[in-house]
Backbone bond lengths (Angstrom), bond angles and torsions (degrees), N, CA, C in turn:
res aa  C-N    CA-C-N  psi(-1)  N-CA   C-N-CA  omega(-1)  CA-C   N-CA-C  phi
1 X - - - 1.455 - - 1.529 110.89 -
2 X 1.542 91.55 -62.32 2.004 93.07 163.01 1.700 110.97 -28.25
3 X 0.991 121.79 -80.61 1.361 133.35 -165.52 1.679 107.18 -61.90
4 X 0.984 128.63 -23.42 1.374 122.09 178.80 1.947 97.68 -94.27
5 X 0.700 146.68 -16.94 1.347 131.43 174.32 1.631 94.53 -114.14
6 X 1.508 140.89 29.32 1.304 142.63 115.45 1.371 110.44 -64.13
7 X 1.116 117.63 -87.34 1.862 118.22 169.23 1.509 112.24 -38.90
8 X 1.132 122.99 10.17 1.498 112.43 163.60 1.842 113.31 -111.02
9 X 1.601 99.36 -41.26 1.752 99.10 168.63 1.308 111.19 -60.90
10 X 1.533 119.24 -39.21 1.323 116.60 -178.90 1.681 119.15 -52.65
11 X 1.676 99.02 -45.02 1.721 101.78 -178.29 1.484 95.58 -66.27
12 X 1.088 134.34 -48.79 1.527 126.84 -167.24 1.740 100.36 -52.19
13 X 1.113 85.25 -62.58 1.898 93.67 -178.09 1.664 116.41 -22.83
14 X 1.235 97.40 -66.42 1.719 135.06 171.40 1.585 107.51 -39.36
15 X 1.627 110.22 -65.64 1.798 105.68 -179.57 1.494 94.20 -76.80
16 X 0.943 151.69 -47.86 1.964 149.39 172.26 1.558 87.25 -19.94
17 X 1.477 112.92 -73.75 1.506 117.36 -148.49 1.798 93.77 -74.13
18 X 1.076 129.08 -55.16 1.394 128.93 -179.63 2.054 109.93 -31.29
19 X 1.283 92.09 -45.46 1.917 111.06 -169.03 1.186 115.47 -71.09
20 X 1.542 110.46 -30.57 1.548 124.87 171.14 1.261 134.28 -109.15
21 X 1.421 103.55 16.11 1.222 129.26 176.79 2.268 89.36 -100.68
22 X 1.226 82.06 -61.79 1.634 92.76 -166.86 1.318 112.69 -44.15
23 X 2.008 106.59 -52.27 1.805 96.82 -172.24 1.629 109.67 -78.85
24 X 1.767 117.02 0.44 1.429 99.78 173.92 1.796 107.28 -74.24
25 X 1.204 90.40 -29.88 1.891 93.93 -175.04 1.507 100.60 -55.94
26 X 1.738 128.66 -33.38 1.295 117.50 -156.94 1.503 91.16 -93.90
27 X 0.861 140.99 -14.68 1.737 152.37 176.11 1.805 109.70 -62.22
28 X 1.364 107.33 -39.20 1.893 121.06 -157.58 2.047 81.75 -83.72
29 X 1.439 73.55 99.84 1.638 81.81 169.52 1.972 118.53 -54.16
30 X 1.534 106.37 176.95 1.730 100.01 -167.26 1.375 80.10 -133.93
31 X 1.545 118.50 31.38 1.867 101.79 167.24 1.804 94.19 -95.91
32 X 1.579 117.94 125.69 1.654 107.95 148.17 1.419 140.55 -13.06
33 X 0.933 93.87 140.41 1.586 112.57 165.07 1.221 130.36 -132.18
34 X 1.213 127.84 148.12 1.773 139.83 179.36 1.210 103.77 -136.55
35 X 1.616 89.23 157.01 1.363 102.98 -178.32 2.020 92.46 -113.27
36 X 1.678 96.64 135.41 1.791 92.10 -168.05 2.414 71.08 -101.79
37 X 1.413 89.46 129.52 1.282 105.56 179.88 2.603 106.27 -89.45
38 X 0.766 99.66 119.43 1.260 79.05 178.05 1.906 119.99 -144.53
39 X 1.170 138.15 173.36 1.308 122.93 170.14 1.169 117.52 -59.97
40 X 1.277 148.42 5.71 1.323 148.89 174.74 1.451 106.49 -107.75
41 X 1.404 98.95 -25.11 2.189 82.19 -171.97 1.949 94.80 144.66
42 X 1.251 93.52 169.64 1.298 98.46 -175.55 1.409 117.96 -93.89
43 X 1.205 114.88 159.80 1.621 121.14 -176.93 1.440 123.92 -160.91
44 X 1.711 100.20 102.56 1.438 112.35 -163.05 1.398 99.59 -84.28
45 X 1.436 102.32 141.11 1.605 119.35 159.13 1.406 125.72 -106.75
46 X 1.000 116.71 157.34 1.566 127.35 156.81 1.431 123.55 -86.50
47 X 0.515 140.44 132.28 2.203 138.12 -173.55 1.726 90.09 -107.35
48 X 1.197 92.43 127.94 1.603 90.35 178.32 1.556 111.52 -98.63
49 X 1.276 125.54 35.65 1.311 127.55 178.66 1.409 122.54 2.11
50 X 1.467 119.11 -64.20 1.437 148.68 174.59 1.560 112.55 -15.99
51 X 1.914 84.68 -48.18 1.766 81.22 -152.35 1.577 75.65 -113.99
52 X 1.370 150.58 -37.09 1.254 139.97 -142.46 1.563 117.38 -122.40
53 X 1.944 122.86 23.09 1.664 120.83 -125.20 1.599 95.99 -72.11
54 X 1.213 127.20 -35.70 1.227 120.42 171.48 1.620 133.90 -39.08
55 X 1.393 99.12 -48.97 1.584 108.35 -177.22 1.799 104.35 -85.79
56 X 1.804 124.67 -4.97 0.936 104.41 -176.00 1.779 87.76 -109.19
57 X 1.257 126.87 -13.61 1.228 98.14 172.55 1.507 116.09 -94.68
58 X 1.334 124.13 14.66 1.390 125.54 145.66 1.588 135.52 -68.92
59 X 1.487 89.81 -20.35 1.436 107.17 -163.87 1.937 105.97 -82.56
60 X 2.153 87.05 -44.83 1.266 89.77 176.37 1.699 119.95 -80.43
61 X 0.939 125.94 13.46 1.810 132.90 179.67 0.944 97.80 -107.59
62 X 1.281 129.11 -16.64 2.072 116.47 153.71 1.145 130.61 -99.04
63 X 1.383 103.98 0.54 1.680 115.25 150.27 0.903 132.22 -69.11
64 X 1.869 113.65 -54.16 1.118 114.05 -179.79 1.351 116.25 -79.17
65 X 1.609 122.32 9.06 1.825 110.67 169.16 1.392 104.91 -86.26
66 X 1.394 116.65 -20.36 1.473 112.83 -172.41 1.554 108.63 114.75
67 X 1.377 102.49 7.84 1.864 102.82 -161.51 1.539 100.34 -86.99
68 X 1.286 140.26 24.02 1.275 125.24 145.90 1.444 101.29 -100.53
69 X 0.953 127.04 -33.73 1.552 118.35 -171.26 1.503 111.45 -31.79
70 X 1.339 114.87 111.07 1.634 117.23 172.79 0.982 107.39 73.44
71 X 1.599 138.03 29.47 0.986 119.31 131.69 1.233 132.45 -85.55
72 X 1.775 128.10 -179.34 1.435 111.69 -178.99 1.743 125.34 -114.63
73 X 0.931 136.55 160.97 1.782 135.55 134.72 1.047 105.21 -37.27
74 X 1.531 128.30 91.24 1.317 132.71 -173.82 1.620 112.13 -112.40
75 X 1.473 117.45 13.14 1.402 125.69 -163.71 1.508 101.77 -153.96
76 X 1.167 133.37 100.49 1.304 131.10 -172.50 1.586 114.08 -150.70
77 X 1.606 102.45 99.32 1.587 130.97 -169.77 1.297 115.30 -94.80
78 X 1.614 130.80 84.44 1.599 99.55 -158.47 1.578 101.56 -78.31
79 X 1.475 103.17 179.70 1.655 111.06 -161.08 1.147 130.15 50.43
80 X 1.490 104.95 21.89 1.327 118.21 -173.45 1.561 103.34 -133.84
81 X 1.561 117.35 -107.36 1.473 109.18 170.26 1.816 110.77 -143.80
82 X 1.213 151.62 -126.53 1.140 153.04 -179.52 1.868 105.54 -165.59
83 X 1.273 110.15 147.42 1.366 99.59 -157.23 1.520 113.53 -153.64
84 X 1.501 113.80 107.08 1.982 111.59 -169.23 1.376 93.02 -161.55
85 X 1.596 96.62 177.32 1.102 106.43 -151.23 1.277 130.71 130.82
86 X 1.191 113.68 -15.72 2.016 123.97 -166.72 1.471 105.22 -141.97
87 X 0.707 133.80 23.46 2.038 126.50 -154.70 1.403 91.69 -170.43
88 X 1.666 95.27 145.17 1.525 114.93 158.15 1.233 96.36 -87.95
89 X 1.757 100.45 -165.93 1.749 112.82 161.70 1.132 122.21 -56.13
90 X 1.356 104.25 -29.36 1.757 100.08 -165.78 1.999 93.49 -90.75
91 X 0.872 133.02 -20.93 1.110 121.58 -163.24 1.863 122.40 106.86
92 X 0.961 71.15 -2.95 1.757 91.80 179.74 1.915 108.14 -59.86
93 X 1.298 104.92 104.25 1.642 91.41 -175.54 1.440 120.63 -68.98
94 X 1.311 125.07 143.29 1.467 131.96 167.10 1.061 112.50 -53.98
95 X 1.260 145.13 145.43 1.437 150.83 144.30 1.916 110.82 -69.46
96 X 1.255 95.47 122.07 1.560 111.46 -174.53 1.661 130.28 -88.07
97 X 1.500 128.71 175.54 1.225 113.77 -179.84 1.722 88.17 -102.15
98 X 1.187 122.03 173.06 1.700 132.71 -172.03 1.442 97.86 -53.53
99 X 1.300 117.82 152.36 1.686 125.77 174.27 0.902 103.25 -83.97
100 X 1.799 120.80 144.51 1.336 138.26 169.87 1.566 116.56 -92.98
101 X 1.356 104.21 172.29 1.172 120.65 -168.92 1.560 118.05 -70.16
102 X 1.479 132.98 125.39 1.427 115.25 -173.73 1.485 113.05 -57.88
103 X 1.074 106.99 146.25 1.647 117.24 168.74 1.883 110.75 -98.44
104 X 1.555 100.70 -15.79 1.777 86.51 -176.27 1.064 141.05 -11.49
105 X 2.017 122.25 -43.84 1.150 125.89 -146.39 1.989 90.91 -105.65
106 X 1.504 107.02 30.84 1.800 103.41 164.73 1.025 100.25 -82.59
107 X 1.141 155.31 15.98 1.484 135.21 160.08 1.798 100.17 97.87
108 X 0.977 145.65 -40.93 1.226 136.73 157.81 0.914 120.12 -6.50
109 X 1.674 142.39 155.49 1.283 150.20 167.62 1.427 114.55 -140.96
110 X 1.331 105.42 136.10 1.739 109.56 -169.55 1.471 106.62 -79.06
111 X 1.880 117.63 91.58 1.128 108.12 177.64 1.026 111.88 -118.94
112 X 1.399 135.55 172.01 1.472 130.72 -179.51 1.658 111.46 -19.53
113 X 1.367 122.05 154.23 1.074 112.33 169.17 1.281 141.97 67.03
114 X 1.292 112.98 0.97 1.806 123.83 -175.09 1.725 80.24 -127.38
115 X 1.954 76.04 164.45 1.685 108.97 -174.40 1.187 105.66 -118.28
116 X 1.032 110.07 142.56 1.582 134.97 174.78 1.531 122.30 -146.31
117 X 1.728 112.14 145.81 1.204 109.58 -159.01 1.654 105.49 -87.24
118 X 1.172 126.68 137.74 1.412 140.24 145.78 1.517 121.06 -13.24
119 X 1.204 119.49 138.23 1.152 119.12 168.08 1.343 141.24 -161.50
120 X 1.077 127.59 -179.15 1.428 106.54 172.73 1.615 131.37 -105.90
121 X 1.036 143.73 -161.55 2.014 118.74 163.69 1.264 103.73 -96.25
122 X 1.584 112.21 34.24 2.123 112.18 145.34 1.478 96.71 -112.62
123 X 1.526 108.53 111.96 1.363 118.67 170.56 1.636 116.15 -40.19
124 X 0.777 127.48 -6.08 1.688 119.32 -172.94 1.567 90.14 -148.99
125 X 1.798 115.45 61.42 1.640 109.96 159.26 1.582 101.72 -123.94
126 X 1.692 129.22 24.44 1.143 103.33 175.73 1.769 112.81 -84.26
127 X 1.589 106.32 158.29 1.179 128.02 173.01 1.047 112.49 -113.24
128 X 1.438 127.79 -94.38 1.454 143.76 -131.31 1.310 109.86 -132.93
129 X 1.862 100.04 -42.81 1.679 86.70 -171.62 2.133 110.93 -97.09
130 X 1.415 86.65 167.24 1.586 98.06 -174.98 1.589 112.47 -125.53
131 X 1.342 112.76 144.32 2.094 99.61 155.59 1.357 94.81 -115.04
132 X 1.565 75.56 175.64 1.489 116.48 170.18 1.719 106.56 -110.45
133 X 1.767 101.96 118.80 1.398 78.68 165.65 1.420 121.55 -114.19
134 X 1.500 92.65 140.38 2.050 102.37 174.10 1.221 120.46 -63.01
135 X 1.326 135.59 1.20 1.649 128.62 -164.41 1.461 72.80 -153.60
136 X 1.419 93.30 175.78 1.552 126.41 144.83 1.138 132.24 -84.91
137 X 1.935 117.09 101.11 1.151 107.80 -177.55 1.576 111.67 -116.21
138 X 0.962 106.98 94.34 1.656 119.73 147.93 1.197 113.41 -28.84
139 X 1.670 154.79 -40.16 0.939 145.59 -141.81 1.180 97.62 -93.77
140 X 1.623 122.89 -34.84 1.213 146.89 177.40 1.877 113.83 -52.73
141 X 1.138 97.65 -50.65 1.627 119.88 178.77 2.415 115.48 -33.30
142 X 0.731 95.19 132.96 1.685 73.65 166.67 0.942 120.92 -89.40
143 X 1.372 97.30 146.77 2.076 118.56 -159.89 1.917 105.55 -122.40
144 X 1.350 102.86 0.27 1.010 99.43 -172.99 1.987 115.30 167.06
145 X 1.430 120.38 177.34 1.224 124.33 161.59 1.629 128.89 -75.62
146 X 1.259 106.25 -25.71 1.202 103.80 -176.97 1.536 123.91 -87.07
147 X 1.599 125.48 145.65 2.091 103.52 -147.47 1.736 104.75 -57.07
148 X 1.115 121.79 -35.94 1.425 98.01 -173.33 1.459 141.79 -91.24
149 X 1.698 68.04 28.20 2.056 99.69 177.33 1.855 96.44 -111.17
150 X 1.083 105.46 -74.00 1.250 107.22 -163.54 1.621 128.43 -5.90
151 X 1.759 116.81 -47.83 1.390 119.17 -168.96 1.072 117.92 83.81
152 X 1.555 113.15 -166.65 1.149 132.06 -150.26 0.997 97.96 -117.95
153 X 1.509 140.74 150.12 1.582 141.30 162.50 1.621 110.08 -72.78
154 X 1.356 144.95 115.09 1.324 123.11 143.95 1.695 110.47 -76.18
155 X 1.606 76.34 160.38 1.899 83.81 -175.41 1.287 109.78 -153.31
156 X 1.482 114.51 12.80 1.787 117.30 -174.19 1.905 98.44 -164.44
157 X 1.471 101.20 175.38 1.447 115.18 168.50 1.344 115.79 -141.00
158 X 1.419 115.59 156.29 1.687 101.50 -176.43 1.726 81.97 -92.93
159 X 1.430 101.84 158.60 1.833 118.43 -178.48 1.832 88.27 -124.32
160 X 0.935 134.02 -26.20 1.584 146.80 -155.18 0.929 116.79 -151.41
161 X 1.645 126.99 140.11 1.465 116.71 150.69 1.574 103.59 105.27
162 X 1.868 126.36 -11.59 0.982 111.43 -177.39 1.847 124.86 -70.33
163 X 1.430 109.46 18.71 1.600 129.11 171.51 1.437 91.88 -97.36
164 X 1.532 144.18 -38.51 1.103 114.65 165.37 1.808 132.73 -69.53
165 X 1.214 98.30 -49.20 1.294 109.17 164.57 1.723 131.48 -39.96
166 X 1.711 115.97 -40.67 1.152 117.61 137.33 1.507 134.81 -67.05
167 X 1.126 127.61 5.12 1.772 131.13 154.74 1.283 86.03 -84.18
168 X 1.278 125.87 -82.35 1.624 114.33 -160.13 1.665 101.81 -23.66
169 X 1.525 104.93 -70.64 1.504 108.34 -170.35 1.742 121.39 -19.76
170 X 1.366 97.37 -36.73 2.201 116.23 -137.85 2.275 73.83 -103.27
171 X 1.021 125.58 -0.87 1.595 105.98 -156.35 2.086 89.76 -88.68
172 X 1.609 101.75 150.19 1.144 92.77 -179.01 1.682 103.65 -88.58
173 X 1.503 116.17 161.12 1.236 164.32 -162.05 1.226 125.16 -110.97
174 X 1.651 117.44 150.52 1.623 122.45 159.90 0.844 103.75 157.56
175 X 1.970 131.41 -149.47 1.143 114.27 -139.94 1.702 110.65 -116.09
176 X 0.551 114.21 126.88 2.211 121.70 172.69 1.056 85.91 -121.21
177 X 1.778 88.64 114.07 1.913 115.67 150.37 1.690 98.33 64.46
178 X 1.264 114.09 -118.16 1.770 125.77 -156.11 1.242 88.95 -112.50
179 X 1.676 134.87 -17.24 1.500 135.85 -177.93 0.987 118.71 -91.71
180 X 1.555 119.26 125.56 1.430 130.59 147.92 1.247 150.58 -89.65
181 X 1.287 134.05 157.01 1.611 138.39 -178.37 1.874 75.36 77.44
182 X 1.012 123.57 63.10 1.254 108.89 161.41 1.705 119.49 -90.77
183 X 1.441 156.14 132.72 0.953 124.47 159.06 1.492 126.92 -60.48
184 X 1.862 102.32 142.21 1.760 110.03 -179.59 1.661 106.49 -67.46
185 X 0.919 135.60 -32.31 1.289 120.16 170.19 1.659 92.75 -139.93
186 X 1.877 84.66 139.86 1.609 120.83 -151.29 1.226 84.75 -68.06
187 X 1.717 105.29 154.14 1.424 105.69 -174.35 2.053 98.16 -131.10
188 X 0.773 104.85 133.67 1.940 96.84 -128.92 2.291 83.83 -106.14
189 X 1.372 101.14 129.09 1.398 111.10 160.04 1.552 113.38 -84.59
190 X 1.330 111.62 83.02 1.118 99.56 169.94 1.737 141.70 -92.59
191 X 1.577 117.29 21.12 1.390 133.79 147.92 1.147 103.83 -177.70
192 X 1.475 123.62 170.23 1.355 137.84 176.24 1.280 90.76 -134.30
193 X 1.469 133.31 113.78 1.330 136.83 -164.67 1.767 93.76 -117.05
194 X 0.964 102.05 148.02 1.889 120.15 179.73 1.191 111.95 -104.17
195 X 1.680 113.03 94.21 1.560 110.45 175.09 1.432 136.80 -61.52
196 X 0.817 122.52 117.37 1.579 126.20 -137.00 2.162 94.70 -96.31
């Protein structure tokens, strides 16, 4: 009797662990991830494919050419967000692939810690570059159709690395050439690797 209601907690034990093994597997999302490699330290993202697939499979076709490699954080606002992607050291701009279409209106919100693509005040000029934002900015968010409603697209999350991302934030700043909030010493992207 002993031994048969041992071999019975055990089977319970056994399908318990089988069931919670299983719904964590159905939980581990199937959007990408990268690792953004940089002089400060590493900083993993999530690509939120799901809600944003355009801006993340733009994001990832300039990874995989190598087109962040060496570039820099060339825009860095603290209490605001951190910002690269387009620039060497010197400031020298990259030449880009055509800008995509905004994604803003996925429902996303620019809160601490998520990425969103760069742009210009033509709602549909992002390319290449992305931030990070340090706060929560709502202002950022879309409020509407018209451009100075629309927002920003998010399209990723940091999972890691948000101790690097706040050094970037804290690094001092000023002016190169016609650019500001520049960092004084370049703070260098050196890969965005695709975790496979």
């Amino acid at each position: 009797m002993k031994l048969a209601s041992t071999a019975f907690l055990l089977a319970v034990l056994m399908l318990f662990a089988s069931t919670f093994t299983s719904v964590v597997a159905q939980k581990k999302s199937n959007n990408p991830e990268v690792i953004i490699q940089t002089s400060m330290g590493d900083i993993t993202v999530e690509l939120l494919k799901d809600k944003a697939p355009q801006s993340v499979e733009n994001f990832l076709a300039y990874a995989k050419a190598g087109y962040y490699n060496g570039t820099i954080f060339h825009r860095v606002i603290k209490g605001f967000m951190i910002q690269g992607g387009g620039f060497a050291p010197d400031m020298t701009r990259k030449p880009t692939r055509p800008p995509i279409p905004n994604e803003a209106k996925n429902g996303l919100r620019n809160v601490r810690g998520t990425l969103a693509m760069a742009r210009t005040p033509d709602v549909n000029s992002a390319t290449s570059q992305f931030f990070i934002n340090t706060v929560d900015n709502a202002s950022l968010d879309n409020r509407g159709d018209a451009p100075d409603a629309y927002g920003y697209a998010v399209f990723g999350k940091v999972t890691k690395g948000m101790r690097v991302v706040d050094q970037i934030e804290n690094t001092a700043t000023g002016i190169k050439g016609s650019y500001r909030d520049v960092p004084l010493q370049p703070i260098l992207i050196k890969s965005v690797q695709i975790v496979e």
